[in-house]
C-alpha positions as CSV (number, residue, x, y, z in Angstrom):
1,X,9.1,14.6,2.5
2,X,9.7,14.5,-1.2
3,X,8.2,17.1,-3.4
4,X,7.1,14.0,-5.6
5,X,5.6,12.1,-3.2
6,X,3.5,15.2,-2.5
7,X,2.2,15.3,-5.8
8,X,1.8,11.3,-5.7
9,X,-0.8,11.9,-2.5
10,X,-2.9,14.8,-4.2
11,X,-3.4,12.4,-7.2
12,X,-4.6,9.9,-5.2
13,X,-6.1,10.6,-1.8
14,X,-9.4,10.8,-1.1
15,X,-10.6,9.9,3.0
16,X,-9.7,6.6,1.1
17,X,-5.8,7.8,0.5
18,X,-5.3,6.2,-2.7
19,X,-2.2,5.8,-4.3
20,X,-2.1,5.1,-8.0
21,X,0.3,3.1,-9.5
22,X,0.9,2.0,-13.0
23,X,0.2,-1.6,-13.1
24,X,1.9,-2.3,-16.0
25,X,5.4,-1.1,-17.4
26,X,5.3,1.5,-20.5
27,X,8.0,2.5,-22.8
28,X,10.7,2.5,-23.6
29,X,11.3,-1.0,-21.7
30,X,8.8,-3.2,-21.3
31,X,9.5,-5.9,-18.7
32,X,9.6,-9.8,-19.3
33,X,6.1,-11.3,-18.6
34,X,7.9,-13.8,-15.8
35,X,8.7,-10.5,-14.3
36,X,5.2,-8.9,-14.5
37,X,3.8,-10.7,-11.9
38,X,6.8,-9.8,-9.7
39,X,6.1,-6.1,-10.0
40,X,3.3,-5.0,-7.0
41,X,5.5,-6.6,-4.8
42,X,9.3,-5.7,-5.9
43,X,7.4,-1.9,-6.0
44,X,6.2,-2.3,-2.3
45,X,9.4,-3.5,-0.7
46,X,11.6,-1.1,-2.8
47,X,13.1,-3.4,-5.1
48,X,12.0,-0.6,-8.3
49,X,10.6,2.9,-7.8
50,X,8.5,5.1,-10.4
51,X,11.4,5.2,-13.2
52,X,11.8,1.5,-13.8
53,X,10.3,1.7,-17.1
54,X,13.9,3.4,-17.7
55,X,16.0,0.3,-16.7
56,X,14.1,-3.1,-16.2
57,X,15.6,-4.0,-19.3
58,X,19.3,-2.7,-18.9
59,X,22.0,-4.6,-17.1
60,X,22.3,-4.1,-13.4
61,X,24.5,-2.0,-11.8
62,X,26.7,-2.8,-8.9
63,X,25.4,0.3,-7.1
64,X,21.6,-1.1,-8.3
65,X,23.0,-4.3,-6.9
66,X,23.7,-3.0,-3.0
67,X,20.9,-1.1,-3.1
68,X,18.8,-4.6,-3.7
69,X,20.8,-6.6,-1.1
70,X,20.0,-3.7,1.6
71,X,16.3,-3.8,0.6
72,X,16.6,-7.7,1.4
73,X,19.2,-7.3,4.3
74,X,16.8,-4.7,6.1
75,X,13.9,-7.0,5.2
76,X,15.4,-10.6,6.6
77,X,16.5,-8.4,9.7
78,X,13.0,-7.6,11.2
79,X,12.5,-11.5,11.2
80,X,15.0,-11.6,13.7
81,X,15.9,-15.2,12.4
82,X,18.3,-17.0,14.5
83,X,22.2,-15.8,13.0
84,X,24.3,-18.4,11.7
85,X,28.5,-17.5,11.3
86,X,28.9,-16.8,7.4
87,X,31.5,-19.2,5.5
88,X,34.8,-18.1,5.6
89,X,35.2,-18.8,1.6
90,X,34.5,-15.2,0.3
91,X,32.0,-15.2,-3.1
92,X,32.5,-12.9,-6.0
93,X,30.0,-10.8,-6.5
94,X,29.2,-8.9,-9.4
95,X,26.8,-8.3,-12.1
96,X,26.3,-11.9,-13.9
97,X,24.0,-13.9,-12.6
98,X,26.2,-16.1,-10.6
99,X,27.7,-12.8,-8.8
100,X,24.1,-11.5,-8.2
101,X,23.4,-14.9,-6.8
102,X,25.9,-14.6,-4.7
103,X,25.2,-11.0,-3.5
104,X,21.4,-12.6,-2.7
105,X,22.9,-15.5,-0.9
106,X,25.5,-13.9,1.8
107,X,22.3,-11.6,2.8
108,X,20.7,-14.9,3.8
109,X,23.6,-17.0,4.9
110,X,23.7,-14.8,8.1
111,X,20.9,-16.7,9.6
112,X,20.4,-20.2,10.3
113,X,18.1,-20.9,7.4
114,X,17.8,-24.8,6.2
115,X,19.7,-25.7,3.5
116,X,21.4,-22.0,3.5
117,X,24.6,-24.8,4.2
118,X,24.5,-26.2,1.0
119,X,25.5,-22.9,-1.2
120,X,24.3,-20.3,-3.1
121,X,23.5,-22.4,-6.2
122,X,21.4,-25.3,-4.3
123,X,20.1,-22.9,-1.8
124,X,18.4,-20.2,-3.9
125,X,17.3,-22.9,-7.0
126,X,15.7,-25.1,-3.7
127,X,13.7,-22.1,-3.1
128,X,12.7,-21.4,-6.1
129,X,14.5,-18.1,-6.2
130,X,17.0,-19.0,-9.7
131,X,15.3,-20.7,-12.3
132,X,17.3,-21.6,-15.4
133,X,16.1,-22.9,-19.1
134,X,17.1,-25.7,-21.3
135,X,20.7,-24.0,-21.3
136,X,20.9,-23.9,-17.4
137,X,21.2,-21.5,-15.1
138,X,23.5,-19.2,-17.4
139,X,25.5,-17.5,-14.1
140,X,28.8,-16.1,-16.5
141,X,25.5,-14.2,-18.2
142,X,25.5,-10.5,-17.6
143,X,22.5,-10.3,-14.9
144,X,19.7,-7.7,-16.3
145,X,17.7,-5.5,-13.7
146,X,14.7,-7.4,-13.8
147,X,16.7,-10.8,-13.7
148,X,18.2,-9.3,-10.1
149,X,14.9,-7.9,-9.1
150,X,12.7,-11.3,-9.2
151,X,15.9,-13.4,-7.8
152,X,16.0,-10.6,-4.5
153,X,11.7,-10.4,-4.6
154,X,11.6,-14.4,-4.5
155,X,14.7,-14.6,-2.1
156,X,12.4,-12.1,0.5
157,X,9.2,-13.9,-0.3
158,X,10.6,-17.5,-0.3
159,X,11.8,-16.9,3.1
160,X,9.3,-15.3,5.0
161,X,6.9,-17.7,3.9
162,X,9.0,-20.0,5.1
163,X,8.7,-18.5,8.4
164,X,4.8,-18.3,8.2
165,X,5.9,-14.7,8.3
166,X,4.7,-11.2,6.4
167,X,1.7,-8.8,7.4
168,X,-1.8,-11.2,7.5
169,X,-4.3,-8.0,7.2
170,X,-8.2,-8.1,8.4
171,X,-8.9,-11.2,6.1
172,X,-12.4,-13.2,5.9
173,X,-13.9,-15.1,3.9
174,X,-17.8,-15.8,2.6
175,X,-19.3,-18.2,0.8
176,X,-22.9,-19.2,-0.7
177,X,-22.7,-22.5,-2.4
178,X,-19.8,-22.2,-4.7
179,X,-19.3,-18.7,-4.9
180,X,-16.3,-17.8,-2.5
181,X,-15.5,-13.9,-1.7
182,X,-12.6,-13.1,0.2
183,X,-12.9,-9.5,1.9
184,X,-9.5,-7.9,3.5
185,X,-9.9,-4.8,5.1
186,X,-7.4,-2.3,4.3
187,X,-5.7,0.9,6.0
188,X,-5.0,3.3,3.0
189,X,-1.3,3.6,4.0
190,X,2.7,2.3,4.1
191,X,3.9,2.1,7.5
192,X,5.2,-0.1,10.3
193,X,7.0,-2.2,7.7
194,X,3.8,-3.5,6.5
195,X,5.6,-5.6,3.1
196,X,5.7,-8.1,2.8
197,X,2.2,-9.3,3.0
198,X,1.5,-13.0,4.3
199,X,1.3,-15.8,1.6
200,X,-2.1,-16.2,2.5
201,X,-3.0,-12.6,1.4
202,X,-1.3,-12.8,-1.8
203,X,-2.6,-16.7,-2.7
204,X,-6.2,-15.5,-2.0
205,X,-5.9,-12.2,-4.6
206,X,-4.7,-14.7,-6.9
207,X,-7.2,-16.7,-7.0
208,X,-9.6,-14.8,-7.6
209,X,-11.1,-13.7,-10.9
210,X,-12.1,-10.4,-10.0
211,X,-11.0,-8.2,-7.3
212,X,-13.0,-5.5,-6.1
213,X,-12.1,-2.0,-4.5
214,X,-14.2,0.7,-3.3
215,X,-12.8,2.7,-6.8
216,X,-11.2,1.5,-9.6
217,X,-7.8,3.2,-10.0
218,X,-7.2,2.0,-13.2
219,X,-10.3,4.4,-14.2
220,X,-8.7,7.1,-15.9
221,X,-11.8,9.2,-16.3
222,X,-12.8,8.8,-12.4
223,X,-9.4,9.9,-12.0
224,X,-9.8,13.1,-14.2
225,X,-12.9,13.8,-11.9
226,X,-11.4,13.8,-8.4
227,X,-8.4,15.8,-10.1
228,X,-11.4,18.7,-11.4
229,X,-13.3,18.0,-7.6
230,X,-10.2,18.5,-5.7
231,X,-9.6,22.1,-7.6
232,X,-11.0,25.6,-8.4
233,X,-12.7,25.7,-11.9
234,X,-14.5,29.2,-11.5
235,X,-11.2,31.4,-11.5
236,X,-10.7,31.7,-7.5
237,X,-7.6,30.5,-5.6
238,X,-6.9,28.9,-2.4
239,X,-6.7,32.5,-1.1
240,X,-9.5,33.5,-1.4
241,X,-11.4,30.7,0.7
242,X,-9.1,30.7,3.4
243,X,-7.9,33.1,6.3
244,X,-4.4,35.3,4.9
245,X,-2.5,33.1,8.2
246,X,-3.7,30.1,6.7
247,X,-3.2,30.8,3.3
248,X,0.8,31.7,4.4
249,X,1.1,28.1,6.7
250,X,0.0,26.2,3.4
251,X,3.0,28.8,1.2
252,X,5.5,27.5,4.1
253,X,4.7,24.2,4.0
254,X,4.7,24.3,0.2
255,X,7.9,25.4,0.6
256,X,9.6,22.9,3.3
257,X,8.4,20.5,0.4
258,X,10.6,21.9,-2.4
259,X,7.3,23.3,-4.1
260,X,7.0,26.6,-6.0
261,X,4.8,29.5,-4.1
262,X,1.6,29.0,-5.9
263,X,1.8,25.6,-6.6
264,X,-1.0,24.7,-4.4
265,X,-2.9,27.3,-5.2
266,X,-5.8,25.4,-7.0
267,X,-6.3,23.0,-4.5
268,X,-9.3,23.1,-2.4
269,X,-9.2,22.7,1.7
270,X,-10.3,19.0,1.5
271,X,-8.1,17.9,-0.6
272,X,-4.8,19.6,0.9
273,X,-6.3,18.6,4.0
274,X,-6.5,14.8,3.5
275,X,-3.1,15.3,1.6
276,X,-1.3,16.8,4.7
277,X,-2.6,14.3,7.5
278,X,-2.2,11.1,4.9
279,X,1.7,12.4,5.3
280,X,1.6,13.1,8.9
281,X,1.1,9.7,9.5
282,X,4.5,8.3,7.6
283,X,7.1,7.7,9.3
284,X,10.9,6.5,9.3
285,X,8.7,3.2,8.8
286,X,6.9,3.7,5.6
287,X,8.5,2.0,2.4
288,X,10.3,4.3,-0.2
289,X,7.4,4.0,-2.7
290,X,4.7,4.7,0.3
291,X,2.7,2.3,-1.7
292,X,-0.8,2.2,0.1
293,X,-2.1,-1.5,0.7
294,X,-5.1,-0.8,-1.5
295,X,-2.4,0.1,-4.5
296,X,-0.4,-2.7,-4.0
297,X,-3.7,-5.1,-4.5
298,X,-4.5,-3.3,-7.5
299,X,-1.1,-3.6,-9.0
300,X,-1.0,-7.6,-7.9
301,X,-4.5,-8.2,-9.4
302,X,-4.2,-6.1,-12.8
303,X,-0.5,-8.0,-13.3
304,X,-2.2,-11.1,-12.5
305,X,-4.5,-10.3,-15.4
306,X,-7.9,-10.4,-12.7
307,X,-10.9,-8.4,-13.8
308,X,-11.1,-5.2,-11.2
309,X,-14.7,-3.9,-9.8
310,X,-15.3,-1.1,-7.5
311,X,-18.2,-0.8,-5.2
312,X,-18.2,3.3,-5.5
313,X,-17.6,5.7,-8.0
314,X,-15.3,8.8,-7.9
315,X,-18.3,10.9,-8.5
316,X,-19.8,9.8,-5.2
317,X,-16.9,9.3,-2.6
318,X,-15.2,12.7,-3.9
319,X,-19.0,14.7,-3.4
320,X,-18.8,13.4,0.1
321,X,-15.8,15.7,0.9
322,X,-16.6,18.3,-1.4
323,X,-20.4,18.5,0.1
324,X,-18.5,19.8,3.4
325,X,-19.0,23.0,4.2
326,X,-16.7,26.2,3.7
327,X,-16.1,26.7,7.2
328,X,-15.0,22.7,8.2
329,X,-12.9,22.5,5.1
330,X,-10.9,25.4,6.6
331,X,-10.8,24.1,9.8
332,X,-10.0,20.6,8.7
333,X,-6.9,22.1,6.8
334,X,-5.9,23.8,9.5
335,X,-5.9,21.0,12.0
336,X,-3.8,18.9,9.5
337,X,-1.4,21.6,9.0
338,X,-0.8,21.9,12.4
339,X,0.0,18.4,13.0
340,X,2.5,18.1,9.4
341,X,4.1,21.2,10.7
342,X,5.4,19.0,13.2
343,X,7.0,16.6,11.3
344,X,8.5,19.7,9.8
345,X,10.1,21.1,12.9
346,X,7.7,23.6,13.5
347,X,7.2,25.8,17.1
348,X,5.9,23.2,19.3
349,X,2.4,23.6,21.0
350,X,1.4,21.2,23.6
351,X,-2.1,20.5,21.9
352,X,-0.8,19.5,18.7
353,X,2.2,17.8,20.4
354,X,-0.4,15.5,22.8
355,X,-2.6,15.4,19.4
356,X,0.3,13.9,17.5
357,X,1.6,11.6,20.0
358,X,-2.3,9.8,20.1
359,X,-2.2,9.7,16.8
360,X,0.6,7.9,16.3
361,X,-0.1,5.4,19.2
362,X,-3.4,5.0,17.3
363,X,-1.5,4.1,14.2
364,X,0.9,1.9,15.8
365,X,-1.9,0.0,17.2
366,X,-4.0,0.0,14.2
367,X,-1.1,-1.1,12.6
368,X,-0.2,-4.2,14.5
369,X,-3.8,-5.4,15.0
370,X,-3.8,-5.4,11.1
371,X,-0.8,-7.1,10.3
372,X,-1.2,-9.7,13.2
373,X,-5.1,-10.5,11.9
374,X,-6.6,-9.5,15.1
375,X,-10.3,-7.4,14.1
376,X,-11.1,-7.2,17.8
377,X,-8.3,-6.0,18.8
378,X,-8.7,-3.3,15.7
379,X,-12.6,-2.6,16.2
380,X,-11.2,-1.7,19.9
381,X,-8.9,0.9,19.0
382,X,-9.9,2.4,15.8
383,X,-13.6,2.8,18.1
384,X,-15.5,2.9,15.3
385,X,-19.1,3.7,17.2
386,X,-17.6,6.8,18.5
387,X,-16.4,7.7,14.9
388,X,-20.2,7.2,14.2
389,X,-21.7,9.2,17.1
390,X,-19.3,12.1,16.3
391,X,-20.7,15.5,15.6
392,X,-17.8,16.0,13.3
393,X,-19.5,16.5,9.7
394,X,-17.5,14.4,8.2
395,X,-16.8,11.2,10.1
396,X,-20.3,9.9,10.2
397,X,-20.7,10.1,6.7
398,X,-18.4,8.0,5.5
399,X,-19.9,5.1,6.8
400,X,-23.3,5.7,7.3
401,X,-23.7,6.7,4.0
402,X,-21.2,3.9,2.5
403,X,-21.6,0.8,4.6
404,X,-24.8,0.1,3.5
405,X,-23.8,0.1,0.1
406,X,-20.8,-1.8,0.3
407,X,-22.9,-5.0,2.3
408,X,-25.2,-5.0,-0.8
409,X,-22.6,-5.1,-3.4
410,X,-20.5,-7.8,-1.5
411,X,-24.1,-9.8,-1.1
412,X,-24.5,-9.7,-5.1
413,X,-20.9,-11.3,-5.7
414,X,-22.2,-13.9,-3.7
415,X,-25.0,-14.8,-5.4
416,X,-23.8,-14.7,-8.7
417,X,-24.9,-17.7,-10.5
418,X,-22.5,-20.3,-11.0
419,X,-19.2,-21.2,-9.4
420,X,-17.0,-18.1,-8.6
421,X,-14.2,-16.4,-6.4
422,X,-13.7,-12.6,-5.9
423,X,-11.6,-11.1,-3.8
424,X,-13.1,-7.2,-2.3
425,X,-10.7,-5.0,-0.6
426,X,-12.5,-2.1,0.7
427,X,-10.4,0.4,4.1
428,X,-11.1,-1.8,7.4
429,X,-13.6,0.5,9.3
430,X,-16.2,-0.6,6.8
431,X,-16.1,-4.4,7.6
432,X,-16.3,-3.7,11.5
433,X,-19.3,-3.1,13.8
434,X,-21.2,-1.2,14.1
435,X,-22.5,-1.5,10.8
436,X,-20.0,-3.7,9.2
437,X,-19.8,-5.7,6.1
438,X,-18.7,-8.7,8.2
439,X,-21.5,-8.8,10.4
440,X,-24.2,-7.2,7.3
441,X,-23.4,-10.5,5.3
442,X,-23.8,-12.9,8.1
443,X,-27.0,-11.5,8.9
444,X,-28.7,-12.0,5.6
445,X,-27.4,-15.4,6.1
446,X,-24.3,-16.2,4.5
447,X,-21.2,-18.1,6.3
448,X,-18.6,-15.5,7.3
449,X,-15.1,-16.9,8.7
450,X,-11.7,-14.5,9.7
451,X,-9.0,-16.7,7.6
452,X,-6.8,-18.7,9.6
């Protein structure tokens, strides 16, 4: 695990995992406005990582080049479209326009896509992929990084609408008169190749004028706050609330991840223990950006120029985890330790072994009940009664003392006077039963439907 994604998750996770992501491109290169709106998803497939603010602008490189045709060979692949024997007339490909066309093209002229006969020119322009000016198509132009990007993000969208294809997510939608809010329940991670999203995820988001999260992560200030909540500010260390073997497990571990010996030392329990099981749950699967679905709608809404709300404030979700008590923060960061040490190579234990191996047939279930739309089949695995009925001093409380909350702020969208759409993406175990904002709004009487 990178020592920068690391630091990405103790930015950013609360129990809500939260990844924060620039929404917009700083200096010294700002990106085109046509290529704005491209960003949230060109970030969550892997098309640009965290430096592209260093080379939107520049011309592309052939190595920047394969790296973009893997990222769309890798994505056509999982579709497992029907192959098609490639035309025997090799294409040059290089860094104009017409050679990164090209590049774009072979990837999908493997499968047996219609019109992928015609050639790269009619083929990617009757997708929508190439758009030229007044002047054309320009394809002896040297190809810039952003011109390359949106070409292989269109190509990877076009076709997997196409297909009806991409991850559908836990989405409903209410309405009262004209007011429309569409609710998508979330899981605050990247895994299980969960990008692209479905068409009708990201058409929803878009038409909507304000899309609403359970914190705003473009709040700077709330952001400042976790940051203070999740350290010490009265002089102590992580040593001194923790046992000497624990302290050592969180040096080696430090360590494994390329970080200096007291780097974590200002962290509290919580917040190194939400840190290390958020990682424990990537996998081989999760993008190279491990852009959390919650991110990835903030980043497509704030592009899209939509006004962002949150339901909760950084103040209150963060005082629910650093309310808990000395002794479960230690033994919450110790349980999560043991479980990352795993994916570290550590001394295997049978417990944490059988621990691990439910987790991740938990997450691989979550996972596909998610991406396939399917909220019974996620209300039966995630369980979320016996999440409730725990004795665990954590679990109850973030949705018994959320939930309620949550059904009252999605009611007030809905009776905002006038004619409106919103768009609310809050983590999925707070729209099921028991307790549910699904089930909250349709009993106080509004019309609640799953989206085709």
């Amino acid at each position: 695990m990178k020592r920068s994604l690391f630091k990405k998750a103790l930015a950013g996770f609360l129990s809500t995992a939260l990844l924060i992501l620039p929404v917009l491109a700083a200096e010294p290169q700002q990106p085109a406005s046509w290529a704005v709106s491209q960003l949230a998803d060109s970030y969550a497939l892997g098309l640009v990582d965290d430096n592209y603010t260093t080379y939107i602008q520049s011309p592309v490189t052939m190595d920047q080049l394969e790296t973009m045709t893997t990222v769309v060979s890798n994505k056509l692949a999982l579709l497992e479209l029907e192959p098609r024997t490639a035309d025997a007339v090799g294409l040059v490909v290089d860094t104009t326009r017409g050679g990164v066309m090209n590049a774009l093209y072979q990837e999908a002229a493997t499968y047996d896509l219609p019109g992928v006969e015609e050639g790269p020119e009619a083929f990617l322009t009757g997708l929508g992929v190439v758009q030229g000016d007044g002047a054309g198509l320009a394809q002896e132009r040297t190809c810039t990084y952003q011109e390359a990007m949106v070409m292989a993000n269109r190509l990877i969208l076009a076709i997997y609408d196409g297909q009806d294809a991409g991850s559908k997510g836990l989405l409903w939608k209410a309405t009262n008169g004209d007011n429309t809010l569409y609710l998508l329940g979330t899981i605050h991670l990247d895994r299980d190749n969960v990008y692209p999203l479905h068409k009708s995820v990201r058409d929803a988001i878009q038409a909507s004028e304000e899309v609403i999260f359970e914190l705003d992560l473009n709040d700077l200030e709330g952001i400042a706050l976790l940051q203070s909540l999740q350290t010490y500010q009265d002089g102590t260390t992580l040593a001194d609330h923790i046992s000497p073997e624990l302290y050592q497990r969180v040096q080696t571990a430090a360590a494994a991840l390329g970080m200096g010996p007291n780097d974590l030392d200002l962290y509290k329990p919580w917040a190194l223990a939400s840190t290390f099981s958020t990682l424990s749950m990537m996998d081989d699967t999760t993008g190279a950006n491990a852009m959390a679905i919650d991110s990835y709608v903030n980043a497509a809404a704030a592009n899209g120029g939509k006004a962002i709300g949150a339901v909760e404030t950084y103040a209150f979700q963060g005082g629910i985890f650093d309310g808990l008590s000395p002794e479960y923060q230690e033994t919450y960061l110790d349980s999560a330790l043991a479980v990352f040490e795993m994916t570290l190579g550590g001394e295997p234990d049978p417990e944490i072994e059988q621990a691990a191996q439910l987790q991740e047939e938990m997450l691989s279930a979550i996972f596909a009940s998610w991406k396939d739309r399917d909220p019974e089949a996620f209300a039966q695995v995630y369980d979320k009664q016996a999440i409730i009925n725990s004795t665990d001093e954590l679990n109850s409380k973030l949705f018994t003392q959320r939930d309620p909350g949550m059904i009252e702020a999605a009611a007030g969208y809905l009776e905002t006077e006038g004619s409106h759409t919103y768009f609310m993406a809050v983590g999925a175990g707070h729209m099921v039963d028991p307790g549910g904002i699904v089930s909250g709004l349709k009993a106080l009487g509004y019309t609640v439907e799953l989206v085709p």
